[in-house]
MMTF fields as JSON, N, C-alpha, C and O atoms, coordinates in Angstrom:
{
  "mmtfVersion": "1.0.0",
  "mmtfProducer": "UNKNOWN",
  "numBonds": 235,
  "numAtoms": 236,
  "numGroups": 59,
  "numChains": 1,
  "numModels": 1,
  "chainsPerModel": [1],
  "groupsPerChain": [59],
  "chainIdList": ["A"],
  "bondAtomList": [4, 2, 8, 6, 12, 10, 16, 14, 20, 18, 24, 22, 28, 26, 32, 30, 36, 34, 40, 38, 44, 42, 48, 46, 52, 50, 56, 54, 60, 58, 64, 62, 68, 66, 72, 70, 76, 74, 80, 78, 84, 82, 88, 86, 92, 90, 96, 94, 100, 98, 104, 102, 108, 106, 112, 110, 116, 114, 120, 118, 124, 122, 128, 126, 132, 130, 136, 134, 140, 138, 144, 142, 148, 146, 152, 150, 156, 154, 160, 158, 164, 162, 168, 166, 172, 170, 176, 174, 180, 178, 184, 182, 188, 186, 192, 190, 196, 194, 200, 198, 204, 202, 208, 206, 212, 210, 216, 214, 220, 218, 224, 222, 228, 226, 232, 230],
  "bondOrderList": [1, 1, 1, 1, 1, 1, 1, 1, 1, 1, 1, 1, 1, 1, 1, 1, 1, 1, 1, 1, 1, 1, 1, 1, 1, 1, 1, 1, 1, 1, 1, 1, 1, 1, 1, 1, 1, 1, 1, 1, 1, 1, 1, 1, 1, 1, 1, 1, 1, 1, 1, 1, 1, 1, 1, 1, 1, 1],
  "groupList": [{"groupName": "UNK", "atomNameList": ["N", "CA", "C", "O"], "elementList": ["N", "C", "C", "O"], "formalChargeList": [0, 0, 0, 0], "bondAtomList": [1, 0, 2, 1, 3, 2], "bondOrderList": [1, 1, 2], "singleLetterCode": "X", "chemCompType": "L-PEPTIDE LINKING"}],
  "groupTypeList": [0, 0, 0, 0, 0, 0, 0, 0, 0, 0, 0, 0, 0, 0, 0, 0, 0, 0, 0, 0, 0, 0, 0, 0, 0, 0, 0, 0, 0, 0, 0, 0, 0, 0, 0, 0, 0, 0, 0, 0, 0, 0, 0, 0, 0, 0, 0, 0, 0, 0, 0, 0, 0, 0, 0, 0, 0, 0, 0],
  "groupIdList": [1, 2, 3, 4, 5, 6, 7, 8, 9, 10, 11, 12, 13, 14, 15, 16, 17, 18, 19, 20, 21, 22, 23, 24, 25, 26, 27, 28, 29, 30, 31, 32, 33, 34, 35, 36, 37, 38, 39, 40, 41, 42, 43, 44, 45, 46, 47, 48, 49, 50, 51, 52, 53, 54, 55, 56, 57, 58, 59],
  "secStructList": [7, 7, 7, 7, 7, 7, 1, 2, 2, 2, 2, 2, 2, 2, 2, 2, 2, 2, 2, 2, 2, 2, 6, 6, 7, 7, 7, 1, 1, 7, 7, 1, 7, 7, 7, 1, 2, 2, 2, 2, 2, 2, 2, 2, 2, 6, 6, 7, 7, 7, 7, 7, 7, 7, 7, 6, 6, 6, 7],
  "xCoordList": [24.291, 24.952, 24.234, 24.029, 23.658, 23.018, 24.071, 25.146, 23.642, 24.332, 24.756, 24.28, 25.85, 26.626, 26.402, 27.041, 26.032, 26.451, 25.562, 24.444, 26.966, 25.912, 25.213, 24.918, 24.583, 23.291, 23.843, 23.147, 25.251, 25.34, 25.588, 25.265, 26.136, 25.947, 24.497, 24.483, 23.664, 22.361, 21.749, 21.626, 21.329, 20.646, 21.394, 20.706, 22.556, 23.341, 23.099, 23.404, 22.575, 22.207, 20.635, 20.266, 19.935, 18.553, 18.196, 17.51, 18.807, 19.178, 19.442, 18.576, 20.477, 20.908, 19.753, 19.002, 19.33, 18.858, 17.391, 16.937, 16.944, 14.975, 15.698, 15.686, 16.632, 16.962, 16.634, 15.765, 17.218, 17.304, 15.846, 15.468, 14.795, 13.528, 12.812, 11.859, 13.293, 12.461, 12.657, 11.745, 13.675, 13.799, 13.249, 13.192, 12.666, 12.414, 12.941, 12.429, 14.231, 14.462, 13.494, 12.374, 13.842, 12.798, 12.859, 13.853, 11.463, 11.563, 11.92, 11.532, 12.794, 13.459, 12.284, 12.327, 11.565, 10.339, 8.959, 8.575, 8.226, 6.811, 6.19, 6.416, 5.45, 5.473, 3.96, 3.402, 3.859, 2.23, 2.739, 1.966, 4.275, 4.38, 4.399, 4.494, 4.321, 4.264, 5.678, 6.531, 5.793, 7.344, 8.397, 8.42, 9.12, 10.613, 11.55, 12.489, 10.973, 12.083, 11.766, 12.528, 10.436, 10.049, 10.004, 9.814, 10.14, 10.3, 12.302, 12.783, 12.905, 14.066, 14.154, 15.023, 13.255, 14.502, 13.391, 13.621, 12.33, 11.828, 12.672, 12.809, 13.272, 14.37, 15.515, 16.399, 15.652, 16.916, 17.038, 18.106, 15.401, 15.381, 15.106, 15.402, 14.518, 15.254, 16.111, 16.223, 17.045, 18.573, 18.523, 19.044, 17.775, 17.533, 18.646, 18.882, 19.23, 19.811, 21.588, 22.35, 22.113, 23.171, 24.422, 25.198, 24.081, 25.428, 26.239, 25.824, 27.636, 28.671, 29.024, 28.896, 29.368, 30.149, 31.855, 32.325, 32.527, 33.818, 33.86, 32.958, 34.838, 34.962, 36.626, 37.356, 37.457, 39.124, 40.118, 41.148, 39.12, 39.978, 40.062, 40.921, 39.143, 38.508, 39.844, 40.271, 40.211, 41.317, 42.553, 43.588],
  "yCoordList": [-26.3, -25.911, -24.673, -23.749, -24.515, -23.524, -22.594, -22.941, -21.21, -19.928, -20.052, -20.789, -19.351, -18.832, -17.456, -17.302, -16.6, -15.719, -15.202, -15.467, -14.006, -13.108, -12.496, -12.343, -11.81, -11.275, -9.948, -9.429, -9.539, -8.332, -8.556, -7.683, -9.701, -9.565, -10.376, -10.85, -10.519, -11.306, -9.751, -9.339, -8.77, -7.218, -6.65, -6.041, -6.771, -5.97, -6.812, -6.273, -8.069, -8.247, -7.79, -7.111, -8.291, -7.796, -6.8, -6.786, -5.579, -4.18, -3.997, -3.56, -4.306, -4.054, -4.631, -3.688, -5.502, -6.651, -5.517, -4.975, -5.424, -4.209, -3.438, -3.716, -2.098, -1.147, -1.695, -1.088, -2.685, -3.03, -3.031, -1.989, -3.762, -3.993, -2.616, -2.42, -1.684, -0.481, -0.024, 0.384, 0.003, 0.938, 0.336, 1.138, -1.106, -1.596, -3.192, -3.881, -3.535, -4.753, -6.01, -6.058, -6.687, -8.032, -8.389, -8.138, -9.393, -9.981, -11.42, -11.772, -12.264, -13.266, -14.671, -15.799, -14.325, -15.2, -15.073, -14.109, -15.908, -15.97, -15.407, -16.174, -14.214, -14.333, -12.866, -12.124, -12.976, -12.626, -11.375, -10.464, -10.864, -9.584, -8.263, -8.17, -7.139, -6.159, -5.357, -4.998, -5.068, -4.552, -4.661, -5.874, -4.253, -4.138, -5.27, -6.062, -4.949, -5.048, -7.242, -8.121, -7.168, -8.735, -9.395, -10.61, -8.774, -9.46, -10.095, -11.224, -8.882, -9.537, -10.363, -11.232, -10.308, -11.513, -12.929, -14.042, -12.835, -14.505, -14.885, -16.022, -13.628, -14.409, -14.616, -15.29, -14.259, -14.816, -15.706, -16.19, -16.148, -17.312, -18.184, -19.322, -18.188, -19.166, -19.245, -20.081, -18.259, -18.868, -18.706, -19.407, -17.627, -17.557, -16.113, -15.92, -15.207, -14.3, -14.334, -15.058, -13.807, -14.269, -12.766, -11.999, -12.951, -12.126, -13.071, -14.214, -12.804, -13.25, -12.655, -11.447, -12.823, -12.102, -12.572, -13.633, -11.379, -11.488, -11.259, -10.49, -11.81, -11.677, -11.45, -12.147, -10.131, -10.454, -11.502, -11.532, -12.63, -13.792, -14.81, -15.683, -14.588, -15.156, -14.922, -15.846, -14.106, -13.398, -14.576, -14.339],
  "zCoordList": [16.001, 17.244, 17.795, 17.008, 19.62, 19.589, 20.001, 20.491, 19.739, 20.228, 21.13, 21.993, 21.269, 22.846, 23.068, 24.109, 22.853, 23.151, 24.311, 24.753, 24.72, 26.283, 25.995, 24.809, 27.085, 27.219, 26.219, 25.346, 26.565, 25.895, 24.212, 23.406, 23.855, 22.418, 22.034, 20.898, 22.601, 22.186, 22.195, 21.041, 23.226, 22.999, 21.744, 20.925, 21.547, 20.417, 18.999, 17.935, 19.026, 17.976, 17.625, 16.667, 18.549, 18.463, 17.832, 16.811, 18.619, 18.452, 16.858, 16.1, 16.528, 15.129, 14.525, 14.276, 14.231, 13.864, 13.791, 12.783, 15.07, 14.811, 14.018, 12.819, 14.564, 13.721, 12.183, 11.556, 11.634, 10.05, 10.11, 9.574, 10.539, 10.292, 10.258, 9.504, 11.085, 11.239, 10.191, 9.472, 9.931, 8.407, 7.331, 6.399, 6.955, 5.961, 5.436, 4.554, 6.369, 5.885, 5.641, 6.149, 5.093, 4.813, 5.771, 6.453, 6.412, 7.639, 6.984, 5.87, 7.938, 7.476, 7.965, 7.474, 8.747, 9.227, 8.888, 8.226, 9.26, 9.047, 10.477, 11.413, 10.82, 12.048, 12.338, 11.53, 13.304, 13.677, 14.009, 13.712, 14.771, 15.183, 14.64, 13.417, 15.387, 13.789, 14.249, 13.438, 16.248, 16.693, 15.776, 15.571, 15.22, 14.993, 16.262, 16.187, 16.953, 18.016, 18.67, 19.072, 18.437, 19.152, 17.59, 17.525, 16.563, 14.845, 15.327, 15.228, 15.78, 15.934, 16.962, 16.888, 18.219, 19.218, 18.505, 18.98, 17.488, 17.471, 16.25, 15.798, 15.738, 14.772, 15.506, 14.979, 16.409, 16.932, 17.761, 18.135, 18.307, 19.16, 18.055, 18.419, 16.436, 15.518, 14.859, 13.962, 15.196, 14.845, 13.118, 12.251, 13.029, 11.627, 11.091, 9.898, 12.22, 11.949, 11.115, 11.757, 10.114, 9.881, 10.527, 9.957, 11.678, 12.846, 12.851, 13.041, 12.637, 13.44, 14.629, 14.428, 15.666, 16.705, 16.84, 17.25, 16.34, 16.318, 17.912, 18.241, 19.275, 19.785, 19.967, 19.262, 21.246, 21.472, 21.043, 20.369, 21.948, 21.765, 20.686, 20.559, 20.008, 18.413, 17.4, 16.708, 17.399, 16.528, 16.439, 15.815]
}
């Protein structure tokens, strides 16, 4: 199933997501980039990231 989410929780994952890489996390892909920041959105354009987004109405 692909993602839903908005623009604002797709940057807020990203976001979190480089932060972890900058500091050292494992990269979860195979991938040519060296950014923090474009390591996270090609993991997140493969759907390889494990974010949930709790949303208000989710509850």
């Amino acid at each position: 199933m692909p993602r839903t989410d908005n623009r604002y929780e797709r940057a807020r994952i990203i976001g979190a997501r480089a932060l972890q890489v900058a500091y050292g996390a494992p990269v979860l892909i195979d991938t040519e980039q060296t950014e923090p920041i474009l390591i996270a959105a090609e993991e997140y354009d493969r759907d390889v990231l494990p974010f949930t987004v709790r949303r208000g109405y989710d509850r």
